[in-house]
MARMARLUM-256996 format. One record per residue (C-alpha): residue in three letters; x, y, z. Coordinates in steps of 0.1 Angstrom, whole numbers, padded with zeros to 4 digits, always signed. Each point is the difference from the previous one (the first is absolute). Layout:
ALAXYZ/...
***
This chain:
UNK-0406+0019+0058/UNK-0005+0023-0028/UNK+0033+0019-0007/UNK-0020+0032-0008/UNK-0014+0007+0032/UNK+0035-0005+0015/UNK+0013+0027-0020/UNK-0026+0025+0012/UNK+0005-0013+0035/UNK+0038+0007-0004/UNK-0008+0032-0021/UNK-0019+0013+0034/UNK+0026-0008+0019/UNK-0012-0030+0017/UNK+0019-0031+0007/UNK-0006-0031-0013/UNK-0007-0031+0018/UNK+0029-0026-0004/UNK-0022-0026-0012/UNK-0011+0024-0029/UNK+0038+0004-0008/UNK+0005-0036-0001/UNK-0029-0006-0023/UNK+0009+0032-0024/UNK+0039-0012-0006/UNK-0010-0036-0004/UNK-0026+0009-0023/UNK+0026+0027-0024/UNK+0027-0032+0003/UNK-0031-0020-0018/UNK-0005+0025-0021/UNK-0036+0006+0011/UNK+0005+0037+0008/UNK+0011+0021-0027/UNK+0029+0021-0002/UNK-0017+0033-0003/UNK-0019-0006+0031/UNK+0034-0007+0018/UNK+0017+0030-0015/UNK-0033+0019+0016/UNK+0007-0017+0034/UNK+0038+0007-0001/UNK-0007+0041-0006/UNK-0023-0003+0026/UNK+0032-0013+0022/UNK+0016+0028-0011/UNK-0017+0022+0011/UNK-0016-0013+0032/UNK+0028-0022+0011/UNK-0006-0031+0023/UNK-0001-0009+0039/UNK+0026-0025+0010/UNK-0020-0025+0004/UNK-0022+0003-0030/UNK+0039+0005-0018/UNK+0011-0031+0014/UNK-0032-0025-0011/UNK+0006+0016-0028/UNK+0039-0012-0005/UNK-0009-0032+0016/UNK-0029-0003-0031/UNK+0030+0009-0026/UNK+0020-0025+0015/UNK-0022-0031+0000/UNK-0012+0009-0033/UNK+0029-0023-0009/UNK+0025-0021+0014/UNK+0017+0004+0035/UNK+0031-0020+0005/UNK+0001-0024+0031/UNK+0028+0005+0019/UNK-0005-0011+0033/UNK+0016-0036-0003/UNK+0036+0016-0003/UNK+0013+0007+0035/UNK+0012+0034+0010/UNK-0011+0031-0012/UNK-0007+0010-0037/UNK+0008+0042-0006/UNK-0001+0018-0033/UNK+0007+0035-0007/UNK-0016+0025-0023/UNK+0013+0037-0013/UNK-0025+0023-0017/UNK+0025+0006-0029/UNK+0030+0020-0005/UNK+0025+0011-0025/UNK+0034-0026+0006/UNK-0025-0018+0024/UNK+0021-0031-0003/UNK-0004-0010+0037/UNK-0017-0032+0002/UNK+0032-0014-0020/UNK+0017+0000+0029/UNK-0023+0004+0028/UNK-0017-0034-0007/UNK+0033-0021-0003/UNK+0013+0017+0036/UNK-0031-0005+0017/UNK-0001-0043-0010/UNK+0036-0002+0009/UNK-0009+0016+0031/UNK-0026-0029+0006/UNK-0032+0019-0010/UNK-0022-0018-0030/UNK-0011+0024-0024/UNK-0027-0004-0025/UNK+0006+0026-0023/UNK-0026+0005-0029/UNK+0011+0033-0016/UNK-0008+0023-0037/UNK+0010+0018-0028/UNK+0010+0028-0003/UNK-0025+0027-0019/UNK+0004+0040-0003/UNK+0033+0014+0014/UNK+0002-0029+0021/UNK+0021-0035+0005/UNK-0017-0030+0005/UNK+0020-0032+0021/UNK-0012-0023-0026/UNK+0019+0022-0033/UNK+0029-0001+0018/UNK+0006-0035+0013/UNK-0009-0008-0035/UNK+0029+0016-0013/UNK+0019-0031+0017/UNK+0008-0020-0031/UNK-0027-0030+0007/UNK-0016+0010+0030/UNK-0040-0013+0003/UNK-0021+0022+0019/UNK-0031-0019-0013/UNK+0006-0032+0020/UNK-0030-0023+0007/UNK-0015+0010+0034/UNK+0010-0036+0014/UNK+0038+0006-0005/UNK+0000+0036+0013/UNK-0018-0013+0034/UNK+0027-0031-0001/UNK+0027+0031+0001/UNK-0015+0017+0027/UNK-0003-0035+0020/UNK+0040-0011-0010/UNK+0017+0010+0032/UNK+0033+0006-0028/UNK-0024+0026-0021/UNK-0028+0013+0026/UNK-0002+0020-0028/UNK-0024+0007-0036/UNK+0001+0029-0022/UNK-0031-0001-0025/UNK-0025+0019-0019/UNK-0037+0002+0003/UNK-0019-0029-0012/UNK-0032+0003-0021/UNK-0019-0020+0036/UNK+0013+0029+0026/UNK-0027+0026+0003/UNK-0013+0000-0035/UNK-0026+0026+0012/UNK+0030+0022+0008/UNK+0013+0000-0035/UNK-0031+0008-0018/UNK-0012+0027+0023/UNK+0038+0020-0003/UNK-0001-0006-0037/UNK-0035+0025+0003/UNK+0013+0023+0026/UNK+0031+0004-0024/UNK-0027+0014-0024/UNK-0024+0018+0020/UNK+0021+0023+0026/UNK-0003-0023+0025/UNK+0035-0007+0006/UNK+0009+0025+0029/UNK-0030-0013+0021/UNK+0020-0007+0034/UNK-0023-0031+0008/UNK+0000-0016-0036/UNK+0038+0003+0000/UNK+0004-0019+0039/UNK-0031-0024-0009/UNK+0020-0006-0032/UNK+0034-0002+0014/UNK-0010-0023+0033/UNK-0025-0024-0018/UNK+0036-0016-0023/UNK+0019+0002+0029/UNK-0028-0015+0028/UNK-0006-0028-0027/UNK+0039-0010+0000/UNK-0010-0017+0038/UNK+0028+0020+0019/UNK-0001+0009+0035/UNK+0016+0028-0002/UNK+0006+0031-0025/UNK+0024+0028-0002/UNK-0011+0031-0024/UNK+0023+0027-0012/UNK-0022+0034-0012/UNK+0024+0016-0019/UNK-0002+0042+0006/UNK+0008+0022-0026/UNK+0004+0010-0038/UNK+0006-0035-0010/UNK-0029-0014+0018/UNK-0037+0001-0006/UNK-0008+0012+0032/UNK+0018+0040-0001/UNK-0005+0008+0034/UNK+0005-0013+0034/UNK-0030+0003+0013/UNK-0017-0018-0034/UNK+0026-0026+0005/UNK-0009-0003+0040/UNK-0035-0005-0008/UNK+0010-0029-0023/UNK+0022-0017+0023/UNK-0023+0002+0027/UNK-0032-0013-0020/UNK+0018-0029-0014/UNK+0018-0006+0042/UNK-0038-0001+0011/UNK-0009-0020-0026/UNK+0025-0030+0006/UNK-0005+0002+0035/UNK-0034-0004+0000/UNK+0004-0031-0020/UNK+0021-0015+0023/UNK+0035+0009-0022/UNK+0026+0017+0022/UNK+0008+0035-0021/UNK+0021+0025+0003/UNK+0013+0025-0022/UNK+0029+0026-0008/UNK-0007+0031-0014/UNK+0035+0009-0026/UNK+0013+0020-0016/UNK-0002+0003-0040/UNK+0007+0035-0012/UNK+0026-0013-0015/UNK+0015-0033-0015/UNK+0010-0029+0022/UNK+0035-0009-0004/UNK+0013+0010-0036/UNK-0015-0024-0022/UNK-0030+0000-0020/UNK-0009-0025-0019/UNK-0004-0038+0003/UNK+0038-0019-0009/UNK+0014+0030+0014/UNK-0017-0002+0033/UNK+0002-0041+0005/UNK+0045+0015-0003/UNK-0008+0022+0030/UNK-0027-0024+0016/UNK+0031-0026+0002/UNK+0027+0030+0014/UNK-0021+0007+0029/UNK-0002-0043+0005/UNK+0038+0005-0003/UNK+0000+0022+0028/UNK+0004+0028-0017/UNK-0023+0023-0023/UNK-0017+0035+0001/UNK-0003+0010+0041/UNK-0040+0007-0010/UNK-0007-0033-0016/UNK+0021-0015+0029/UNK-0019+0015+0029/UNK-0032-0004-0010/UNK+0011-0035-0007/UNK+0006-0005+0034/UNK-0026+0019+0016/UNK-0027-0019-0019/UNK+0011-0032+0010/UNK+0004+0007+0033/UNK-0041+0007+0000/UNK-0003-0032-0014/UNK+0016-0019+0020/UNK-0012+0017+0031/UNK-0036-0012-0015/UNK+0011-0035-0001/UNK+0006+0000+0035/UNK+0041+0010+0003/UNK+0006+0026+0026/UNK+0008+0038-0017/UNK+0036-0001+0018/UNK+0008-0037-0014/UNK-0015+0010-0036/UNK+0019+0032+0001/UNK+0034-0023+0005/UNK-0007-0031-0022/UNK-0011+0024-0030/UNK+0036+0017-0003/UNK+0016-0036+0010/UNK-0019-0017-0029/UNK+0003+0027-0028/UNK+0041+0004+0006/UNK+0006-0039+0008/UNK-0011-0007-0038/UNK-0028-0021+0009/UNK-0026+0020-0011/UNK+0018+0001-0037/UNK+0006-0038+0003/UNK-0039-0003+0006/UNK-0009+0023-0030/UNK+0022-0019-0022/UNK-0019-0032+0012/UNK-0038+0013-0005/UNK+0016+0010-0035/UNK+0013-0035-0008/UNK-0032-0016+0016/UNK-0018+0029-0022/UNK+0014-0009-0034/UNK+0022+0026+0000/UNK+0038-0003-0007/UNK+0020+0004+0030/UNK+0030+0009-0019/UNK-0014+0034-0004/UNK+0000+0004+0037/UNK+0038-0003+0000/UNK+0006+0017-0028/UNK-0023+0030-0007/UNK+0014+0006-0030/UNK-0015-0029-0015/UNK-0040+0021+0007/UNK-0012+0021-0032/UNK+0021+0026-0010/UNK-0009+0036-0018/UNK+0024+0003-0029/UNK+0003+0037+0006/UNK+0006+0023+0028/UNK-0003+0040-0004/UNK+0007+0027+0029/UNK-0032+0020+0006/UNK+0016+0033+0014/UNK-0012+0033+0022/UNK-0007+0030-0020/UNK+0011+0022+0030/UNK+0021+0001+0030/UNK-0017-0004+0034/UNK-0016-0026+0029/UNK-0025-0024-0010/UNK-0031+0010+0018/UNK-0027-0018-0014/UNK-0004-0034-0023/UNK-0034-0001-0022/UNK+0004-0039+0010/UNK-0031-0013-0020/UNK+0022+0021-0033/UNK+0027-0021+0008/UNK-0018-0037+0002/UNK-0019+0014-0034/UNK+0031+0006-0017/UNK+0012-0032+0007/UNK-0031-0014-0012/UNK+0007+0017-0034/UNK+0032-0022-0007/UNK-0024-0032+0006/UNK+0011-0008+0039/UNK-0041+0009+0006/UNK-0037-0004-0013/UNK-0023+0024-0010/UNK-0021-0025-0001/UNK-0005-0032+0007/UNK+0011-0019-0026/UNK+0030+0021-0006/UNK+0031-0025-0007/UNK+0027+0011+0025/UNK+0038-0001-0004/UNK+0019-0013+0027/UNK+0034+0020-0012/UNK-0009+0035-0004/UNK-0006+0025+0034/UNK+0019+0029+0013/UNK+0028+0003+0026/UNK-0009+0032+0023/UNK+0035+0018+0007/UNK-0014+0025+0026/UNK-0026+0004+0029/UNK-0018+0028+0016/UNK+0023+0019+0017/UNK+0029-0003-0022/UNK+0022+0032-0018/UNK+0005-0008-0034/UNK+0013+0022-0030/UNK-0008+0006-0036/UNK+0008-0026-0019/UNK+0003-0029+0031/UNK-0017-0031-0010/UNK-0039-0002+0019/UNK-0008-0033-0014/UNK+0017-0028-0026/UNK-0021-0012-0024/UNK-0001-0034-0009/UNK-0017-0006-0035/UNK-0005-0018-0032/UNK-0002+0032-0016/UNK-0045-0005+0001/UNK-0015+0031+0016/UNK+0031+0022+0012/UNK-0014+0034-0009/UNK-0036-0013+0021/UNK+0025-0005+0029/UNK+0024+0029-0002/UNK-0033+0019-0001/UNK-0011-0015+0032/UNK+0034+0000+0016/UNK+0003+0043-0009/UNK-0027+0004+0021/UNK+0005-0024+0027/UNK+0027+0017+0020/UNK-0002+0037+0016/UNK+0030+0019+0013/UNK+0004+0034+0022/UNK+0022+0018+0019/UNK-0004-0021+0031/UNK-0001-0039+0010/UNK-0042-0012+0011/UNK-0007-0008+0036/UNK+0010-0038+0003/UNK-0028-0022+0001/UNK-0001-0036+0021/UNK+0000-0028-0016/UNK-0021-0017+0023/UNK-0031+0028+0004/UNK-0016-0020+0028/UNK-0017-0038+0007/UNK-0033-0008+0006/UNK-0016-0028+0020/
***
C-alpha cells in the first residue's frame, strides 16, 4: 500500500478497497504515514465523499486502530446515546440515569465541550469529586452491577487513537464539515464502546453545526447506515436547536436543572426530549414503544431515576450531598440582568452567540486546554416566540466579573425582535432509522 496512490485514487473519485483502508489507518496509528499525506487524503474526502461501504471499512479501520470494549459477557442489552452538540445540551444527565433505572445498561463514553458548545464530561465534573477518568475495568463493572447498569466516562487515550489525530488535522485544514469524516469520526468512539444499540440526536439550527435540515438529515442518515451496517441498532432524532435548551447555560448551573427534571419537574423542552430519547433507547434494547413510553414517565416522577444518579455519583467519586442540596454545586458570585433594547416578539436567537458568550465568562473552551469554571453560565429568561419590552431581562448573567463586556457583546447580538412572533418550530424535526 503506498498512501500516495490512494490519494490519487480517492482524488479521481474512485473508491478504495477496504483492505487498502485497513492498511492506510493502521499504518498513520504507527506513524508510518505522515500527516500531510493524510491531510491530502482527507481533502480528497471532502470533496469526493465516500460509498457506504467504503465509509464503513473505513470507521471500522478507525475503530480497531485501538481498543474496542468487550461487552458481550453482561446479559441484556448495552445502549448509549450521542447528541451532535447543542447550547444547554445537558441531556445525557438525565437521560442516562432514567434509561438504567428503567433496566437498560448504558455505556456512556462522552466529551468536552469545545466552541459554543457543552460537553457531558465539563459538567458532571462540576460535581464536587466526580471521576470521569475511571480505569476501563471499573466502568465495565458499572455497566455489569445490575444496581448501576450504568458508567459515565471520557475517552481513553486506547479508543480510536486514529480518530483523535486525524480530527486534530481536519480541525486545521477545512476538513471539518466533511459529512463522512464527521459520522466515521462520531461512530468509530461510539462502535468501539461494544453497545448494541445507539441513539443519536442531530441537533438543527443556529446552535448546531449542521444549519440546515437537510445538512442535518444527511448526517443522521450517514452515521444510521453506518451503525447498521456494523451490526449496531441506530436510530436517530433530528431536534431542534435554534435556540437554548432549557434556560441554563453553563455547567453547575445545568447539573441544578439536570436534577429538577429527575425531580419531576424542570424546563417542558429538557423534559420531553428527556423522555423521548429514552424511549428510543429502550425500544433498542428490546422493550416494546408502548411499555417504554409508560415506564419512562413512571421512572422519572417516582424519584428513581434521581435515586440512581445520586448512586453513579457516589460510586463516581462524587459527593452525593450535592444531589440533595444543589446549592452546595459552584456558585457565580455575581448575577447581572441582561435586558431588551426594544419592545417586541423574539423571533430569532443567534444560538452559537449565546453558547460563545457564555464561553467568555469561562463556562467554555476556545481551545482545548482552556480551564473551565463550573460556576459561571447564563440563565435564558425568554424563548422564540415570546413579547418582551424594553428594559425586560433576556438573559442573567452569572460571572466573576472575567470577560463580561466579551459576553454582553455576544448576548447584544444574540436575540432579534419584530413586530410579529416566528412560525413555531418542533422540537422533534423527525427520526431516522
Amino acid at each position: 500500500m503506498r498512501a500516495v496512490e490512494l490519494i490519487a485514487q480517492k482524488r479521481n473519485g474512485h473508491p478504495l478497497d477496504p483492505d487498502d483502508i485497513r492498511a492506510l489507518i493502521a499504518g498513520y496509528t504507527r506513524g508510518e504515514v505522515p500527516d500531510y499525506q493524510m491531510s491530502a487524503l482527507a481533502m480528497a474526502v471532502y470533496f469526493r465523499g465516500m460509498q457506504p461501504d467504503e465509509l464503513s471499512a473505513w470507521t471500522d479501520a478507525m475503530l480497531r486502530s485501538g481498543d474496542v470494549l468487550d461487552l458481550s459477557h453482561i446479559p441484556g442489552a448495552k445502549v448509549d446515546k450521542h447528541s451532535t452538540g447543542g447550547v444547554g445540551d445537558k441531556i445525557s444527565l438525565p437521560l442516562a440515569p432514567l434509561v438504567a433505572a428503567c433496566g437498560v445498561r448504558v455505556p456512556m463514553i462522552s466529551g468536552r465541550g469545545l466552541g459554543h458548545t457543552g460537553g457531558t464530561l465539563d459538567k458532571l465534573e462540576s460535581i464536587p469529586g466526580f471521576r470521569t477518568d475511571l480505569p476501563v475495568e471499573r466502568f465495565v463493572a458499572q455497566v455489569a452491577d445490575d444496581d448501576m447498569r450504568l458508567g459515565l466516562i471520557g475517552q481513553t487515550e486506547e479508543i480510536a487513537p486514529a480518530d483523535k489525530r486525524l480530527y486534530a488535522l481536519r480541525d486545521v485544514t477545512a476538513t471539518v464539515e466533511s459529512v463522512p469524516l464527521i459520522a466515521s469520526s462520531i461512530m468509530s468512539k461510539k462502535l468501539a464502546e461494544g453497545i448494541d444499540g445507539l441513539v443519536l440526536d442531530v441537533k438543527v439550527g443556529s446552535g448546531a453545526f449542521m444549519k440546515t435540515e437537510a445538512d442535518a438529515r444527511l448526517l443522521a442518515e450517514t452515521m444510521v447506515g453506518i451503525g447498521n451496517r456494523m451490526g449496531c441498532k441506530t436510530v436517530a432524532l433530528l431536534t431542534d436547536m435554534s435556540e437554548p435548551l432549557g434556560r441554563m447555560v453553563g455547567n453547575a448551573l445545568e447539573v441544578r436543572e439536570s436534577i429538577d427534571i429527575l425531580r419531576g419537574g424542570g424546563p417542558a423542552d429538557v423534559r420531553a426530549l428527556t423522555l423521548r430519547l429514552a424511549v428510543e433507547m429502550l425500544v433498542l434494547g428490546g422493550v416494546s414503544r408502548s411499555d417504554a413510553e409508560a415506564r419512562t414517565v413512571e421512572v422519572l416522577d417516582s424519584g428513581a431515576a434521581l435515586k440512581r444518579f445520586r448512586a453513579i455519583v457516589e460510586a463516581q467519586g462524587g459527593d452525593p450531598a450535592a444531589i440533595d442540596d444543589p446549592s452546595r454545586l459552584a456558585q457565580a458570585p455575581h448575577v447581572e440582568a441582561f435586558v431588551a433594547k426594544k419592545a417586541g416578539y423574539v423571533t430569532a436567537i443567534d444560538t452559537a452567540r449565546v453558547g460563545l458568550a457564555a464561553g467568555c465568562l469561562g463556562a467554555g473552551r476556545a481551545r482545548t486546554d482552556d480551564v473551565i469554571d463550573p460556576a459561571v453560565g447564563l440563565e435564558i429568561c425568554v424563548r422564540l416566540g415570546d413579547r418582551v419590552d424594553a428594559g425586560q431581562p433576556l438573559a442573567r448573567i452569572h460571572h466573576r466579573s472575567r470577560g463580561l463586556d466579551d459576553c454582553r457583546a455576544h448576548l447584544s447580538a444574540a436575540w432579534t425582535t419584530g413586530e410579529a412572533p416566528p412560525a413555531e418550530r418542533p422540537l422533534i424535526i423527525d427520526r431516522v432509522d
